[in-house]
C-alpha positions as CSV (number, residue, x, y, z in Angstrom):
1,X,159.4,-26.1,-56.2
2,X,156.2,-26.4,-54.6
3,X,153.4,-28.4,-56.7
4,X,150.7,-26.2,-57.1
5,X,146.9,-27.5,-57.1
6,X,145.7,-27.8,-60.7
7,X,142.1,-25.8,-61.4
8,X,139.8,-28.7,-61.8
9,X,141.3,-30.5,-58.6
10,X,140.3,-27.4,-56.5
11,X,137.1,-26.9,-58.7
12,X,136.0,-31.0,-57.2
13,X,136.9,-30.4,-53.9
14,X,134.2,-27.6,-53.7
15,X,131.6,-29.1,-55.5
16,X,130.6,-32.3,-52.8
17,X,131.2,-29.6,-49.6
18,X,127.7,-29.3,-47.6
19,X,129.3,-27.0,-44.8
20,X,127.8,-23.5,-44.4
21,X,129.1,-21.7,-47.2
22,X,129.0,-17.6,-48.3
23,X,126.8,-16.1,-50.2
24,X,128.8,-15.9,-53.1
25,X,127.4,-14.1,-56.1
26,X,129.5,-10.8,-57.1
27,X,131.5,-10.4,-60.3
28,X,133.8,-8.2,-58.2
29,X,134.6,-5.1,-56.1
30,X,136.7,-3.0,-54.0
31,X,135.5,-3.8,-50.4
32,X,136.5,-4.9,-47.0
33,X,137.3,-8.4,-47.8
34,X,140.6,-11.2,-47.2
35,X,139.9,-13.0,-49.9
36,X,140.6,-16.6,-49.6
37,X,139.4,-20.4,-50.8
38,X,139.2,-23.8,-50.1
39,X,135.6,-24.6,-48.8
40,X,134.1,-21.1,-48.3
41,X,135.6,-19.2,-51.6
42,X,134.8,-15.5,-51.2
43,X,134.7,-13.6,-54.7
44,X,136.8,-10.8,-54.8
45,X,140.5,-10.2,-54.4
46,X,142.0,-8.1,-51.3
47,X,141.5,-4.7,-51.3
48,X,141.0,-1.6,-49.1
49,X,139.1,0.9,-48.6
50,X,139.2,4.5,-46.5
51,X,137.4,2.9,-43.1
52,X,136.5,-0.1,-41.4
53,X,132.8,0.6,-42.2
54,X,132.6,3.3,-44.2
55,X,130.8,1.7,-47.3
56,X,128.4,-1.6,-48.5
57,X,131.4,-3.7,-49.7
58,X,129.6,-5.6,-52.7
59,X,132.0,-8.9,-52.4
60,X,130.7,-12.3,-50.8
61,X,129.3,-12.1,-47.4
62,X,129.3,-14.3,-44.8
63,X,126.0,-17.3,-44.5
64,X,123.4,-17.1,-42.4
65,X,124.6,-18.5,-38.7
66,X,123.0,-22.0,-38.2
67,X,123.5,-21.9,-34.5
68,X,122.4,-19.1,-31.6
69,X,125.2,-16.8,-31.7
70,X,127.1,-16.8,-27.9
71,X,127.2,-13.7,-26.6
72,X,130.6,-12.4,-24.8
73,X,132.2,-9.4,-24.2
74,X,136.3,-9.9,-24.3
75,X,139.0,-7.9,-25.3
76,X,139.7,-8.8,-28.3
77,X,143.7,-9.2,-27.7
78,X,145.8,-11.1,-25.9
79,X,145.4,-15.5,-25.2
80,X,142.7,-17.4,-26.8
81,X,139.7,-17.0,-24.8
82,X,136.9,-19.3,-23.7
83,X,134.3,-17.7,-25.6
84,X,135.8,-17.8,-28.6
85,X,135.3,-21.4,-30.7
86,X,137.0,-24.5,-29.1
87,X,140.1,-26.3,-31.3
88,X,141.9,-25.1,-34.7
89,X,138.9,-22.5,-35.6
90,X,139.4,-20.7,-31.7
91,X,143.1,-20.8,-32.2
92,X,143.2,-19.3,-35.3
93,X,140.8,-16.5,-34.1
94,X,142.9,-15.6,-31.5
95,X,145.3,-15.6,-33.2
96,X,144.5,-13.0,-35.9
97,X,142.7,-10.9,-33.4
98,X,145.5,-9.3,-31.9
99,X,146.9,-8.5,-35.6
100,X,144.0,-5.9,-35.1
101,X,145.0,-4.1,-32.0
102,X,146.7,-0.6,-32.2
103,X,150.5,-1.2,-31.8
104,X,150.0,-4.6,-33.8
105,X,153.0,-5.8,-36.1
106,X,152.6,-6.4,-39.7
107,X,152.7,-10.0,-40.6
108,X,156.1,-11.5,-41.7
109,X,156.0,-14.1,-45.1
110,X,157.1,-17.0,-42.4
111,X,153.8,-16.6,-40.3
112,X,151.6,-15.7,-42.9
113,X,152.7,-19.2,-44.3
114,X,152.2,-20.9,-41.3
115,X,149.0,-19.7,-40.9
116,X,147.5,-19.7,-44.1
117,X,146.9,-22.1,-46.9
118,X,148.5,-21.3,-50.2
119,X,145.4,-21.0,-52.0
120,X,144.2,-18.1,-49.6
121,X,147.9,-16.5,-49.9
122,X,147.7,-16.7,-54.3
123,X,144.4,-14.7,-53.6
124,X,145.5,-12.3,-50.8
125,X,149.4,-12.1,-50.9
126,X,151.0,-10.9,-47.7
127,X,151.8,-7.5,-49.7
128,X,147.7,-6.8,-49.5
129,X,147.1,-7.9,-46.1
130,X,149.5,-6.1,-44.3
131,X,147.6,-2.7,-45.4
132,X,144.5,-4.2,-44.8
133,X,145.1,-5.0,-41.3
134,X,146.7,-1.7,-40.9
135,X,143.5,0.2,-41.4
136,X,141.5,-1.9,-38.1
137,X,144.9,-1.2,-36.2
138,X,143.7,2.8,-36.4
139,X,140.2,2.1,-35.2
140,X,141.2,-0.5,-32.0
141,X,140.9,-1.1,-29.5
142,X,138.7,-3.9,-30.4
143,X,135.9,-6.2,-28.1
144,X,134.4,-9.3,-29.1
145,X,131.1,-8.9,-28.4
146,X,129.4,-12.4,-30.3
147,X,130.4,-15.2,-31.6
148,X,128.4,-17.2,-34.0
149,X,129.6,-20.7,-34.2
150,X,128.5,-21.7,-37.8
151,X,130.7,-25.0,-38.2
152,X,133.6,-26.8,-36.4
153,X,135.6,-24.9,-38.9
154,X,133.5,-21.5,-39.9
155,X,132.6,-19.1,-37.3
156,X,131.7,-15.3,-37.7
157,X,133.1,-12.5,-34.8
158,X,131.4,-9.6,-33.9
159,X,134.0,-6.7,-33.3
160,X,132.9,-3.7,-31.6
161,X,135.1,-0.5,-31.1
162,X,134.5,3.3,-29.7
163,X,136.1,4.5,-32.8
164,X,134.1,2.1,-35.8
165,X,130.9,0.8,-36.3
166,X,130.6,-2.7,-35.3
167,X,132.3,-5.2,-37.7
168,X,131.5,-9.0,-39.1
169,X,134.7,-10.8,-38.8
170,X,134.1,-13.8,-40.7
171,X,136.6,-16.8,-40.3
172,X,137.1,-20.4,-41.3
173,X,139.9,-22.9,-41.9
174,X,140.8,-26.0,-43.3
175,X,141.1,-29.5,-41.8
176,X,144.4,-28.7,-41.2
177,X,143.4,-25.7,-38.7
178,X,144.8,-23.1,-41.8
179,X,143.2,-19.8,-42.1
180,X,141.6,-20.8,-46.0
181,X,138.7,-17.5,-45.2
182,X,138.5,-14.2,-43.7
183,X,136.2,-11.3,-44.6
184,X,135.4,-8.3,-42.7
185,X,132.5,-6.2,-42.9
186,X,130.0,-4.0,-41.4
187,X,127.9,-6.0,-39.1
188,X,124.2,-5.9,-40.1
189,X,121.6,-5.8,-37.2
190,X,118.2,-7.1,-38.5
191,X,115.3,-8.9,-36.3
192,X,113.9,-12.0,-38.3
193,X,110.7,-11.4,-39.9
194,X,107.7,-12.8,-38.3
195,X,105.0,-12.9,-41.5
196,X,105.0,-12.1,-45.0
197,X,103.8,-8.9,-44.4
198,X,106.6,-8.3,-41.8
199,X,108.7,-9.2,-44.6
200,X,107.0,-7.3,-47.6
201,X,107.5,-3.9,-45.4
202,X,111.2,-4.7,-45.1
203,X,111.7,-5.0,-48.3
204,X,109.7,-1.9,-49.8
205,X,111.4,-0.3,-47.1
206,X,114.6,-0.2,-49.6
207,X,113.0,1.5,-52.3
208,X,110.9,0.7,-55.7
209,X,114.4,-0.4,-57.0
210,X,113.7,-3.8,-55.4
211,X,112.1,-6.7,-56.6
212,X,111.1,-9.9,-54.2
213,X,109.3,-13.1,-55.7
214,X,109.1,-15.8,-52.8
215,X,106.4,-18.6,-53.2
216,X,105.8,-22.3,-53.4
217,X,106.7,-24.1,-56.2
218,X,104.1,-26.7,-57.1
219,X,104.3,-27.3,-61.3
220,X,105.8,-25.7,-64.1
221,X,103.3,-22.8,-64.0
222,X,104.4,-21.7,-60.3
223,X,106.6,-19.0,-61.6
224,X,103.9,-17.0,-63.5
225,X,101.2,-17.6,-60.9
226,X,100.3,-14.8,-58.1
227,X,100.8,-16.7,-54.8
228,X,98.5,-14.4,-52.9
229,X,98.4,-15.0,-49.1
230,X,101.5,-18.1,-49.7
231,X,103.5,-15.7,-50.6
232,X,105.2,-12.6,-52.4
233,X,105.4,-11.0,-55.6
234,X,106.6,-7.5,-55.3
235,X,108.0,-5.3,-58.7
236,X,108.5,-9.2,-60.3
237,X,107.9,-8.0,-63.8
238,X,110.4,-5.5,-64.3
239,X,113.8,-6.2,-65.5
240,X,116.5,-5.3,-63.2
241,X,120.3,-6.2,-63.3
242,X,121.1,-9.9,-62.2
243,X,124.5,-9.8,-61.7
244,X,126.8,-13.1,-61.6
245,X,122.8,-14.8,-61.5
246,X,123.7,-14.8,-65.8
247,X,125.6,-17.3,-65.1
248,X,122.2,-20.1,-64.5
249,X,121.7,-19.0,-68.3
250,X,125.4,-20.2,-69.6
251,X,124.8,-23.2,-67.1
252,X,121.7,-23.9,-69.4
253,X,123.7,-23.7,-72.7
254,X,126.5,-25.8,-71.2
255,X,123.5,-29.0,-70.5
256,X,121.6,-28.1,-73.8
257,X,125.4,-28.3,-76.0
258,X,125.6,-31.7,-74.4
259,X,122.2,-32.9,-74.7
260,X,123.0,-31.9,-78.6
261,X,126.0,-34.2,-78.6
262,X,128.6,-30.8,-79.6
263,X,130.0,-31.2,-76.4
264,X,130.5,-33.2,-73.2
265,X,131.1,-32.4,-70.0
266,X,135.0,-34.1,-69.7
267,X,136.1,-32.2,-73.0
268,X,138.6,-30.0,-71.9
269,X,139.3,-26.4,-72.4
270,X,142.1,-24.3,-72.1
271,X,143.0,-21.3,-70.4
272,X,144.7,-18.1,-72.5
273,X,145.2,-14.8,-71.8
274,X,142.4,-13.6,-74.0
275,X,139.8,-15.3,-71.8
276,X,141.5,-14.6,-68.4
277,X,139.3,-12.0,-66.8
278,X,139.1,-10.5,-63.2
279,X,138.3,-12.4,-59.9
280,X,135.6,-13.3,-58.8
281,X,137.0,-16.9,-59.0
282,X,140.6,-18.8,-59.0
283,X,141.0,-19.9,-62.5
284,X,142.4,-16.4,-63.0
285,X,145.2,-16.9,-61.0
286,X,146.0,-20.3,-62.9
287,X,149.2,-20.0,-65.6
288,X,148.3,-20.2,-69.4
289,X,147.4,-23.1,-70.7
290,X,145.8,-24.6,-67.9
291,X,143.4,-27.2,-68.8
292,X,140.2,-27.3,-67.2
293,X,137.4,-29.9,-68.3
294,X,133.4,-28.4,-69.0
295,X,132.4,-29.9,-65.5
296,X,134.8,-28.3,-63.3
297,X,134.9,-25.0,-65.3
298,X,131.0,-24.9,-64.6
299,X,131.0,-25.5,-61.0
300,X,133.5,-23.4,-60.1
301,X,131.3,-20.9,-62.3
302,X,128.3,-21.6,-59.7
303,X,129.6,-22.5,-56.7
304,X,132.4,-19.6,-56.2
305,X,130.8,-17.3,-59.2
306,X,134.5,-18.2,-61.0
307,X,134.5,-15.2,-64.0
308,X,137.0,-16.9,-66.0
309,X,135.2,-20.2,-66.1
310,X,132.1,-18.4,-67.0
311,X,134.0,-16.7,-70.0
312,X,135.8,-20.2,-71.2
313,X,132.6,-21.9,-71.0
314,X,131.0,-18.7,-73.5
315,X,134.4,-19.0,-75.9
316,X,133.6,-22.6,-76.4
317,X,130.1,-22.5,-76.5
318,X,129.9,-19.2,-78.9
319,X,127.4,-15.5,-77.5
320,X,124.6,-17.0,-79.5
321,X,124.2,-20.2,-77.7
322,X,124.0,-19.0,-74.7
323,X,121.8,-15.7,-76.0
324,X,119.3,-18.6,-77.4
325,X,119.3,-19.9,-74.1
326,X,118.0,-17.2,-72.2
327,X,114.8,-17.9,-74.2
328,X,115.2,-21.4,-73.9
329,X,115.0,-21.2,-70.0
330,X,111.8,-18.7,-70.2
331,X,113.2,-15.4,-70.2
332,X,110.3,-13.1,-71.3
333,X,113.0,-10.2,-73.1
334,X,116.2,-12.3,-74.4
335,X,116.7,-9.2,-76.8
336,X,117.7,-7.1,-73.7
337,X,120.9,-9.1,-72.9
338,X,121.9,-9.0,-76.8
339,X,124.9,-9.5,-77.9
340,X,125.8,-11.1,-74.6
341,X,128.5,-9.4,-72.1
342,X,131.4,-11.6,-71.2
343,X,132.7,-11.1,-67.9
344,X,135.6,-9.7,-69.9
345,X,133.6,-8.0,-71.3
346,X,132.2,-5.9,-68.7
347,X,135.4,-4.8,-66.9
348,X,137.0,-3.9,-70.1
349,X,134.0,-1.1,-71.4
350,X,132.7,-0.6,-67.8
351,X,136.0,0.0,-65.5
352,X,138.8,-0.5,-68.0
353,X,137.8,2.3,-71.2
354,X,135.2,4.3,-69.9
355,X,135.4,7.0,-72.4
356,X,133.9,3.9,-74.8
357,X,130.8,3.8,-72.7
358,X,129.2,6.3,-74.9
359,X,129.6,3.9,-77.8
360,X,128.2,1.4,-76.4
361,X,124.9,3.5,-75.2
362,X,124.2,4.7,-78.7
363,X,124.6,1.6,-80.7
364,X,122.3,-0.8,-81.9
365,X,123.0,-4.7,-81.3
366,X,124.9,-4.9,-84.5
367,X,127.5,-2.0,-83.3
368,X,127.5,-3.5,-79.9
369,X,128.3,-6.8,-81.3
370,X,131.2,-5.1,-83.7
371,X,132.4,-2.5,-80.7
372,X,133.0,-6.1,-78.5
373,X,134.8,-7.4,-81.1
374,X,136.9,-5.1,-81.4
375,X,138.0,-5.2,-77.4
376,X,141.6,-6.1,-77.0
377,X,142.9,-9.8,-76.2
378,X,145.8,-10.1,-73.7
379,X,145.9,-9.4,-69.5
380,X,143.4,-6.9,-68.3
381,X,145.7,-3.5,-66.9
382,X,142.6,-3.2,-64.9
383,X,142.9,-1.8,-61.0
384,X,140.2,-3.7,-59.1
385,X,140.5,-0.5,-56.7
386,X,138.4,1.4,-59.5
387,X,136.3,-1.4,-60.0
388,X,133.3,1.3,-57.9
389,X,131.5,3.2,-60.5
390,X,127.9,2.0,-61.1
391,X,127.7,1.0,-64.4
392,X,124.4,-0.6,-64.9
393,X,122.2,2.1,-66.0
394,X,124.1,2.1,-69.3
395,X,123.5,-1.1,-69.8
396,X,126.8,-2.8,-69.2
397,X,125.2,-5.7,-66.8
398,X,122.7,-8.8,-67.5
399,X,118.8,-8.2,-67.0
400,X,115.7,-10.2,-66.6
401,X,112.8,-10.2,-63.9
402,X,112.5,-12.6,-61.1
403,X,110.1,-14.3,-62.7
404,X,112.5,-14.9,-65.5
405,X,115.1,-15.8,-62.8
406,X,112.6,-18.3,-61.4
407,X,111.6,-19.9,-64.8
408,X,115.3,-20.8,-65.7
409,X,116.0,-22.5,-62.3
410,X,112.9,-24.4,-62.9
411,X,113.9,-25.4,-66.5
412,X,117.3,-26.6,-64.7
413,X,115.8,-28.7,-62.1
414,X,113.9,-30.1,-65.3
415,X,117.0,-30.9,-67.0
416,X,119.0,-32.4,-63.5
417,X,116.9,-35.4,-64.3
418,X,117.7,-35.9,-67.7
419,X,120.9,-37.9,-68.9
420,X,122.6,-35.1,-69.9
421,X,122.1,-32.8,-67.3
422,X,123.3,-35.4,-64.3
423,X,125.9,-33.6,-62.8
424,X,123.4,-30.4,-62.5
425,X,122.3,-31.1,-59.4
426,X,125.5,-31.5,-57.6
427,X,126.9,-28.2,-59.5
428,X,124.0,-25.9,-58.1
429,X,123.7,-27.2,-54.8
430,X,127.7,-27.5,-53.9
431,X,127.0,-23.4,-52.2
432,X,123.3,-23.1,-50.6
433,X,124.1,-19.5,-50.2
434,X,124.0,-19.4,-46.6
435,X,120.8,-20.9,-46.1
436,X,121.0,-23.5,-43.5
437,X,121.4,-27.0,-44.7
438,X,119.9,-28.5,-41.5
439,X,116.2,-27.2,-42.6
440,X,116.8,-27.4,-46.0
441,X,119.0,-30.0,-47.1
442,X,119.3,-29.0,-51.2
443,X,119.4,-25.6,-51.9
444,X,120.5,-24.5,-55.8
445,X,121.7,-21.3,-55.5
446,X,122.8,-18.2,-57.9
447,X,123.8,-14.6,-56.6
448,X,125.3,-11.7,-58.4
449,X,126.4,-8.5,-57.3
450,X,128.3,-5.5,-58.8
451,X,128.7,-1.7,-58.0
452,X,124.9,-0.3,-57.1
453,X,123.7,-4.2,-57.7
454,X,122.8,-6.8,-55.1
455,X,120.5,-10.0,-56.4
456,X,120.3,-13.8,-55.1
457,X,118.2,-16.9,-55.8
458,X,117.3,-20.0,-54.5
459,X,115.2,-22.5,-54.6
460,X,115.1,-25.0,-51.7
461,X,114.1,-28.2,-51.0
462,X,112.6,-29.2,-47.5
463,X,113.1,-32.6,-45.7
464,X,109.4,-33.9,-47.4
465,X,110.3,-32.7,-51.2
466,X,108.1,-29.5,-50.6
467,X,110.3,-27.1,-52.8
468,X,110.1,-23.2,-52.4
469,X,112.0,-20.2,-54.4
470,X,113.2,-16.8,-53.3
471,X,114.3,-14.4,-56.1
472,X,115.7,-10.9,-54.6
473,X,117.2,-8.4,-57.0
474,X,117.9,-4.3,-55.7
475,X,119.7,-1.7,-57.9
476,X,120.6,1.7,-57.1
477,X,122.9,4.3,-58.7
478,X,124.3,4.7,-55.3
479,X,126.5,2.1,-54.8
480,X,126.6,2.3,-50.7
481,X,122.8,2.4,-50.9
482,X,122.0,-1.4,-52.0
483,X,121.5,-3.6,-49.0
484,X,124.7,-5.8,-47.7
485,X,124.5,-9.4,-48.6
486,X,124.1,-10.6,-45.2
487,X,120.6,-8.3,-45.1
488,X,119.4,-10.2,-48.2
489,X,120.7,-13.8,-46.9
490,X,118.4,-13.2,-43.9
491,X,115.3,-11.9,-46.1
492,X,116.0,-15.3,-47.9
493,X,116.2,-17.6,-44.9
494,X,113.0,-15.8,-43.4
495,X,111.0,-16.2,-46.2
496,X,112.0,-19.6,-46.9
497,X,110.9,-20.4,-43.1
498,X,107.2,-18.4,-43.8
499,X,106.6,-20.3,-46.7
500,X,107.3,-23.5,-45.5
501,X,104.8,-22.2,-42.6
C-alpha cells in the first residue's frame, strides 16, 4: 500500500520554497485549471468549462515571468523542440503538448502515473483530466508561439490556434522531472505601465468597482496617509469583498492566542468531517482524523489559501477571536464581517442551499449567528461545477478597504518580530504572489478570489529594507467581467517597480 504524505509534511515543504510561485488567493471555482501541488499549489480542483477561453477562470493564475519570454513559433506536436525549456521541464512540455492535438488519445492510469506526482493526481484524478484535455483536442491544431522560462522547473506556454483565443499553459515539475502543476488559461496581453498615472488609467479603466492603494510604507501611519505624487490611492475607503485575503485576519488571531499563552503553535488539531470544506487547499483531501499542528495548518492557510486549514484554525480558535481581531489589526468596520463566515460556511449558504440566501439577507447578526449554527456537519454534497453564481452582494463574502487590508499586514509585520509571532515571517513570505524574488527578495503576500471577486496584497521588501504595499481589490456582479489574475499580478509588479522609482 502506498505511504501517503501526511498534511503537515507537505504543509513544511511549501513553506521554505523561494521559487516563482502562483498567485494563489481563490476560495474556489469552476475554471480552466489542472490542479496540482508540490511547490506551485494552484487552488482549485479540476474542472471544465464549455471553451478553451470562453470565460475569466477565478482559480490561481500563473506568476509574473522573471525572465524575457523567448519567442518561437512551432507546432505544438510532435518531438521536443529546441525552443521549448532544456531538461525535465522541456521534456515534460512536450510531452503533454501533443495530448492537445486533435486525434490525441486520452491518457491511460499507467502514464498519468509516470508522469505525474501523486499529490497532483489526489487533486486532478485521471477521470477529470481526460475531459479536460478533450475540450483543447476540439480547438487544435495548436502553435507555440512563447515561452516564458520562469524557473529550471516552472515555465508558462503561449498556445495559439485559428479556432481559440490564445491560451497560458502554465507548467512546472518536481525535482524528480514529475508534472506537480498545470493550468490553462486565457493568455492576457498587457504592456507594463510606464508611470503612476499610466497605471491609475489602467486601473479606472475596469470600472468604479475597483480599488488600488500602492505607496511606500515609512511608519505605522503610512496606511492612512495620502501618498500624493509616491503613489496611489484610488476608491481606498470603501469596503469591497476580500476574498481568501480574510485569511491575514485568522493569521492575526492564531499569533495573538499564542502570545496569550491559550495556544501554541505545535498543538495539534484534528481533522473531522464537520470542518472539511471545499478546495482551495489539500487538507481536504486528507482522511479523518488527520492531525495537523497550528503552524502547518496556518501556512498552508497562506501560502496555498488551504480552506480547510483556515476553518480548523477558526474551530479552535472560536468566530469571536478572530471577529475581535479584525479590530485588533485596524479594520475601520469589524461589525461588517459579523458573525464571521467559515469557509464552510460560505459554500454551504452560497452554492450548497441557495434557497436559504434570503435568510441570511434579512437577518440581523444574532439570526445570522443562529442560521450558521444551524448548518449541517458532515461531507459537503457540493458540485464545485456550480460553484459560479456571484454571491457577494448578499453578503456571503469578507469585506474591508485596502486601507484596512494594509493596516493588518502592517500589524503582522509588527508582531513577526515579537516572540510569539516568529514563524510569521516565514508563513507569509513562503508564496510572493508572483512578484519576482530577484528585485524583491521578501514579499508577504495574501490574495482572494471568488465568483465576480478578484483582490491581492503585498507588501515587499527591496534589497536596502525600503518596504512598499500594493492592495488591489475589483468586484462585479458579472463574474467574466473581473480582471484575470495574471492582469492584477502585473498591476502589482508595475507598481511595485514605480514606487521603488
Amino acid at each position: 500500500m502506498e505511504r501517503r504524505m501526511p498534511y503537515a509534511a507537505a504543509a513544511r515543504t511549501v513553506r521554505p520554497r523561494r521559487r516563482t510561485v502562483p498567485f494563489v488567493g481563490a476560495l474556489t471555482a469552476a475554471g480552466l485549471v489542472l490542479a496540482g501541488c508540490a511547490g506551485a499549489d494552484p487552488e482549485t480542483p479540476a474542472t471544465s468549462t464549455t471553451s478553451p477561453a470562453s470565460s475569466a477562470p477565478t482559480s490561481s493564475s500563473p506568476a509574473a515571468t522573471t525572465s524575457a519570454p523567448t519567442s518561437t513559433s512551432t507546432s505544438a506536436t510532435g518531438a521536443p523542440d529546441s525552443t521549448l525549456p532544456a531538461g525535465p521541464l522541456g521534456e515534460a512540455a512536450a510531452w503533454v503538448l501533443p495530448l492537445l492535438e486533435p486525434g490525441g488519445a486520452d491518457l491511460t492510469e499507467a502514464q498519468a502515473t509516470e508522469r505525474f506526482t501523486p499529490e497532483f493526481l489526489t487533486q486532478a484524478p485521471i477521470a477529470q483530466l481526460n475531459p479536460i484535455l478533450g475540450q483543447f483536442r476540439a480547438f487544435g491544431p495548436w502553435t507555440v508561439s512563447e515561452v516564458q522560462e520562469q524557473s529550471r522547473t516552472a515555465a508558462v506556454l503561449v498556445l495559439t490556434s485559428d479556432t481559440s483565443p490564445p491560451l497560458a499553459l502554465s507548467i512546472s515539475v518536481d525535482d524528480a522531472g514529475l508534472i506537480d502543476g498545470l493550468l490553462f488559461q486565457p493568455h492576457v496581453e498587457r504592456d507594463p505601465a510606464t508611470s503612476l498615472g499610466a497605471l491609475q488609467a489602467e486601473v479606472d479603466g475596469l470600472g468604479t468597482e475597483t480599488s488600488l492603494l500602492a505607496l511606500p510604507i515609512t511608519d505605522a501611519a503610512s496606511c492612512d496617509t495620502d501618498p500624493g505624487a509616491a503613489g496611489l490611492a484610488l476608491r481606498v475607503d470603501e469596503a469591497r469583498p476580500m476574498g481568501s485575503i480574510f485569511k491575514l485576519y485568522v493569521l492575526g488571531a492564531v499569533v495573538d492566542a499564542v502570545a496569550a499563552g491559550t495556544l501554541s503553535w505545535e498543538e495539534t488539531l484534528t481533522l473531522s468531517d464537520d470542518v472539511r470544506s471545499l478546495p482551495s487547499g489539500q487538507l481536504q483531501n486528507e482522511p479523518t482524523g488527520t492531525p495537523v499542528t497550528v503552524q502547518d495548518a496556518a501556512a498552508g492557510m497562506i501560502a496555498i489559501s488551504d480552506n480547510t486549514a483556515t476553518d480548523l484554525l477558526i474551530q479552535r480558535l472560536g468566530r469571536p477571536a478572530v471577529e475581535q481581531a479584525m479590530a485588533d489589526l485596524g479594520m475601520a468596520d469589524p461589525a461588517a464581517n459579523r458573525p464571521l463566515l467559515t469557509t464552510r460556511n460560505l459554500f454551504q449558504l452560497g452554492w450548497g442551499t441557495p434557497d436559504r440566501t434570503p435568510e441570511w439577507v434579512a437577518a440581523d447578526e444574532a439570526g445570522r449567528r443562529a442560521l450558521l449554527d444551524g448548518l449541517p456537519g458532515g461531507p459537503l454534497a457540493i458540485d464545485p461545477l456550480t460553484v459560479t453564481t456571484v454571491v457577494w452582494p448578499d453578503g456571503l463574502e469578507w469585506f474591508a478597504t485596502a486601507r484596512d487590508i494594509c493596516r493588518a499586514h502592517l500589524a503582522l509585520s509588527d508582531r513577526a518580530g515579537t516572540p510569539a509571532g516568529e514563524p510569521l515571517t516565514e508563513i507569509l513570505t513562503a508564496n510572493p504572489g508572483g512578484i519576482d524574488p530577484a528585485q524583491w527578495p521578501s514579499v508577504a503576500f495574501k490574495g482572494g478570489n471568488s465568483p465576480g471577486v478578484v483582490a491581492g496584497s503585498w507588501l515587499a521588501t527591496d534589497a536596502d529594507g525600503e518596504r512598499f504595499l500594493v492592495v488591489f481589490q475589483t468586484a462585479s456582479t458579472d463574474p467574466g467581467a473581473v480582471p484575470l489574475e495574471p492582469q492584477l499580478v502585473g498591476v502589482a509588479q508595475d507598481a511595485l517597480t514605480l514606487l521603488a522609482g
